[in-house]
Rosetta silent file (secondary structure, phi, psi, omega in degrees, C-alpha in Angstrom):
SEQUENCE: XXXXXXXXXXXXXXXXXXXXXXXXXXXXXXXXXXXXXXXXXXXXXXXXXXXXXXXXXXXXXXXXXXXXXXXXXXXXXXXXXXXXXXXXXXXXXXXXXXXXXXXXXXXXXXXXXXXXX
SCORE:     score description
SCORE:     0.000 S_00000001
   1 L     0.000  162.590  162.291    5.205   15.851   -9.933 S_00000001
   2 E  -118.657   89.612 -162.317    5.490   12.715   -8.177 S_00000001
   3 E   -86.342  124.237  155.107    6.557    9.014   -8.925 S_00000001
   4 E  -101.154  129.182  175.763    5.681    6.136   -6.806 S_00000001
   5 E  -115.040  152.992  164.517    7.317    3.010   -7.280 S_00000001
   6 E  -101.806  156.454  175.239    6.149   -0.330   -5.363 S_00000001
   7 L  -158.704 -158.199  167.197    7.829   -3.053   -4.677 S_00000001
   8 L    89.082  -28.706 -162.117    7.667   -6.495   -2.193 S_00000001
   9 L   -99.480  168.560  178.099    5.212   -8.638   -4.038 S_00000001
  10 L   153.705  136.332 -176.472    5.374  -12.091   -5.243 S_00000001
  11 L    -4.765  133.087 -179.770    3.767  -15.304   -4.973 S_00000001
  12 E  -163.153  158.646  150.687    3.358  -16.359   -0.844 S_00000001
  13 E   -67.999  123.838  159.213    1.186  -18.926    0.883 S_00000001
  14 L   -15.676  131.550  175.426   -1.389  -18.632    3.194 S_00000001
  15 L    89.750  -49.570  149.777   -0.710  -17.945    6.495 S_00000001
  16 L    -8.722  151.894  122.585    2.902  -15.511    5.316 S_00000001
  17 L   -80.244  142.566 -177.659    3.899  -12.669    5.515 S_00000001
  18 L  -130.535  171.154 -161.853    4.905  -10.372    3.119 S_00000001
  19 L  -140.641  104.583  169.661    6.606   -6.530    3.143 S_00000001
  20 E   -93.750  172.656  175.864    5.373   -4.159    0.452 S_00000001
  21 E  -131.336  119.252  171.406    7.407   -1.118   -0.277 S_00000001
  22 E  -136.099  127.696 -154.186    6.428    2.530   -2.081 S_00000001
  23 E  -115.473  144.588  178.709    9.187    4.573   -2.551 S_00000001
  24 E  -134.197  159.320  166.657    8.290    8.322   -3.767 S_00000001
  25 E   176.858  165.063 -146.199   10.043   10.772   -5.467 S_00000001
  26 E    69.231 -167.434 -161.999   10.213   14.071   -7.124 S_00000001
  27 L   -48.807   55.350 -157.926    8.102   16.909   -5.668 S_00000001
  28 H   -82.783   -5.215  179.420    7.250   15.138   -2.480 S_00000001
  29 H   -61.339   -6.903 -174.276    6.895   17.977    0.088 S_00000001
  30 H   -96.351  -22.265 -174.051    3.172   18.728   -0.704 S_00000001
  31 L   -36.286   89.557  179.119    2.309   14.948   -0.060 S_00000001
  32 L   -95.356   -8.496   86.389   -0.445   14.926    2.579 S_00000001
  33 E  -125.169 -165.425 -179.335   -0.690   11.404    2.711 S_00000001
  34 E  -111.553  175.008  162.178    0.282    7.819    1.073 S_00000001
  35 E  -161.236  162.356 -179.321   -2.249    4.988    1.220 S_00000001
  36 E  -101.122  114.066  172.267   -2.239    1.252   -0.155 S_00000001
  37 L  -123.198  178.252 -160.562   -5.110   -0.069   -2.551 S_00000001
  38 L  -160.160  147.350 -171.978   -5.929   -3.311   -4.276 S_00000001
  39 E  -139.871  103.475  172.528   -7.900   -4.504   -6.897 S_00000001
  40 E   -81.158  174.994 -171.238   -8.691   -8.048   -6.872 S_00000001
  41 L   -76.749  145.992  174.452   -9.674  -10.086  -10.145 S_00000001
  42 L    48.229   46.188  145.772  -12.938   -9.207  -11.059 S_00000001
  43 L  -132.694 -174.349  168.715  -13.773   -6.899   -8.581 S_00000001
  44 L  -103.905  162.388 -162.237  -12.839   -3.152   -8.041 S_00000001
  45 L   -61.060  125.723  123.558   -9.975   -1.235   -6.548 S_00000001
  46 L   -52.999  170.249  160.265  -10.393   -0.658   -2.584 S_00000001
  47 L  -111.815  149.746 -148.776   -8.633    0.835   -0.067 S_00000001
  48 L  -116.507  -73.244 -166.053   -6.584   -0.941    1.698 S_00000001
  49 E  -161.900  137.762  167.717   -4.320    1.578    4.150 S_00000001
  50 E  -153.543  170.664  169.905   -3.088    4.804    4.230 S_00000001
  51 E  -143.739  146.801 -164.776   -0.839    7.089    6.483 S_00000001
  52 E   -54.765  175.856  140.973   -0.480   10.892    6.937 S_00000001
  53 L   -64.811  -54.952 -179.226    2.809   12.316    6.046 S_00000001
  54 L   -85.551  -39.602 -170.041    3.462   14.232    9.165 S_00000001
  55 L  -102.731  -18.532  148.569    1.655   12.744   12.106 S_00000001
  56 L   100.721   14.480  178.632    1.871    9.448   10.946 S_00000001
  57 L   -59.894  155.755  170.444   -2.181    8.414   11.736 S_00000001
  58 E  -118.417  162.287  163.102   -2.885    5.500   10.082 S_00000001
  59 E  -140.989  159.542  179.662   -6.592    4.300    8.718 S_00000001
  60 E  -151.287  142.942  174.877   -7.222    0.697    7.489 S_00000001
  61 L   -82.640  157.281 -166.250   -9.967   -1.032    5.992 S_00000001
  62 L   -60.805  -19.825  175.873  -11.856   -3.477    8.141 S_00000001
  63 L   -57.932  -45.888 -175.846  -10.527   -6.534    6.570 S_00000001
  64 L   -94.178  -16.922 -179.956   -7.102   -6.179    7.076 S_00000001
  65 E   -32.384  109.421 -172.681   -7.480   -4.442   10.658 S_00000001
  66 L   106.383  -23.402 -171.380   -4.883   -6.960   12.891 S_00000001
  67 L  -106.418  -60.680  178.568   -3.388   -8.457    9.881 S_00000001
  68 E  -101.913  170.029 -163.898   -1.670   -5.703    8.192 S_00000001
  69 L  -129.371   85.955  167.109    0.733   -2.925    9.031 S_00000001
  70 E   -49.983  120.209  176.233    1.340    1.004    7.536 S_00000001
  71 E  -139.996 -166.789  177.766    4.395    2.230    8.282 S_00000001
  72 E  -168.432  121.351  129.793    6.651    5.235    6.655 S_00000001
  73 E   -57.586  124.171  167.644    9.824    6.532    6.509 S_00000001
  74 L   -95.543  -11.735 -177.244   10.261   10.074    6.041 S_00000001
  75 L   -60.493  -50.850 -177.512   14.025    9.669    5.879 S_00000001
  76 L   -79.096    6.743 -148.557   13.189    7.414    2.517 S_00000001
  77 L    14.942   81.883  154.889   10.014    8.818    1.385 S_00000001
  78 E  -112.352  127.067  151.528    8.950    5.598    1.953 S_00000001
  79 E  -113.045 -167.304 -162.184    5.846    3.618    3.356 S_00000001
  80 E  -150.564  139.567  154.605    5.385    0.224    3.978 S_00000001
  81 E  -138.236  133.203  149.718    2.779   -2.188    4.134 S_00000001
  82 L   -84.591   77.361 -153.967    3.272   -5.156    6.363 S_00000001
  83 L   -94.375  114.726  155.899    0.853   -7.947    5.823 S_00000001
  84 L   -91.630  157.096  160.350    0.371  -10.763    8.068 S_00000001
  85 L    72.536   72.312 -132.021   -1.625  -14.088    8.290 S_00000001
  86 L  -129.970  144.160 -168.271   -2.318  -13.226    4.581 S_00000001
  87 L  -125.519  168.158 -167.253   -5.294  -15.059    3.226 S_00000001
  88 H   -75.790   -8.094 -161.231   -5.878  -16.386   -0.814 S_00000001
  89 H   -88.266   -4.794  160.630   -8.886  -13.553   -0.423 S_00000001
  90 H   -89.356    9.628 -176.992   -5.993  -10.941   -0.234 S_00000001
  91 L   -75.201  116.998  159.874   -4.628  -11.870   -3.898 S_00000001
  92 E  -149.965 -163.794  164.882   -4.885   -8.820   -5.840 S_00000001
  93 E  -112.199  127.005  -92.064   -2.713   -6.217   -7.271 S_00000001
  94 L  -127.809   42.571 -166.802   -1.268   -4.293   -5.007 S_00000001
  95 L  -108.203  144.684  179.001   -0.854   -0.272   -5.493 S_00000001
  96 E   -92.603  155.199  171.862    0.296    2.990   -3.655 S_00000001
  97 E  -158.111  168.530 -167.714   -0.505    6.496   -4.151 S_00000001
  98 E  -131.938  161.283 -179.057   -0.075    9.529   -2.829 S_00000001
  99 L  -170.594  106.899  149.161   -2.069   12.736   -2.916 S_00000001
 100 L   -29.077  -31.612  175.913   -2.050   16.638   -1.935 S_00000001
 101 L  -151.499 -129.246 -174.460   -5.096   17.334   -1.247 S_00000001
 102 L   -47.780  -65.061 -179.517   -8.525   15.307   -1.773 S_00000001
 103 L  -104.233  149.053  143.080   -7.474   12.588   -4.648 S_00000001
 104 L   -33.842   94.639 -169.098   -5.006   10.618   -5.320 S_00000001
 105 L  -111.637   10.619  177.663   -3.218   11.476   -8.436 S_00000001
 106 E  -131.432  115.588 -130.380   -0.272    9.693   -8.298 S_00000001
 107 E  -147.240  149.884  175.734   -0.176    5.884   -8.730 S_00000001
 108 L   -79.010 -151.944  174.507    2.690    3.311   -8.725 S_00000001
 109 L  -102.707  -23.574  172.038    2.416    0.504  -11.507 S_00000001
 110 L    88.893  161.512 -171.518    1.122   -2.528   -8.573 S_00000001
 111 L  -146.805   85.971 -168.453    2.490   -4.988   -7.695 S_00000001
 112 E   -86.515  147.569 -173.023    1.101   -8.188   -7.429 S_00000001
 113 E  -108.073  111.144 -166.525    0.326  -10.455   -4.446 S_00000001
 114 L  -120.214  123.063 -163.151   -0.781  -13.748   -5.403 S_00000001
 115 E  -121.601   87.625  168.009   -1.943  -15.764   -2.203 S_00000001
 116 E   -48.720  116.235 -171.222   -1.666  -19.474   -2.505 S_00000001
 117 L   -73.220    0.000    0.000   -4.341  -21.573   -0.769 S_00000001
């Protein structure tokens, strides 16, 4: 199995930057990649970003393309998301997961990013 934890969020202003964190652990060698989703109020969860485990491609949804940043450790089983220029239409909650093969089966708890106009 695998636990993701999140971390990084908390209240920020327009125009900020913020640093998310997802930390894995437990059976992480099967891990084909992490990715970042978001679920704003009253809408449904997207995808946000994700990055391979080995080769390190990234993908991003068009929204954030420019703004935000995927990044990973492998030393930490870590990724990162770096969001800039951060807008009130990015407040949601915030989560990572990871997945072996097609879905994602392994979900932090979120973390929310609340984006002050």
């Amino acid at each position: 199995q695998v636990q993701v934890v999140e971390s990084g969020g908390g209240l920020v202003q327009a125009g900020s930057s913020l640093k998310l964190s997802c930390a894995a652990s437990g059976r992480t060698f099967n891990i084909y990649d992490m990715g970042w989703f978001r679920q704003a109020p009253g809408k449904e969860r997207e995808f946000v970003a994700r990055i391979t485990w080995s080769a390190g491609t990234t993908f991003y949804t068009d929204s954030v393309k420019g703004r935000f940043t995927i990044s990973k450790s492998r030393a930490k089983n870590t990724v990162y998301l770096q969001m800039n220029s951060l807008k009130p239409e990015d407040t949601a909650v915030y989560y990572c997961a990871a997945r072996e093969t097609m879905n994602y089966n392994y979900w932090g708890q979120g973390t929310q990013v609340p984006v002050s106009s």
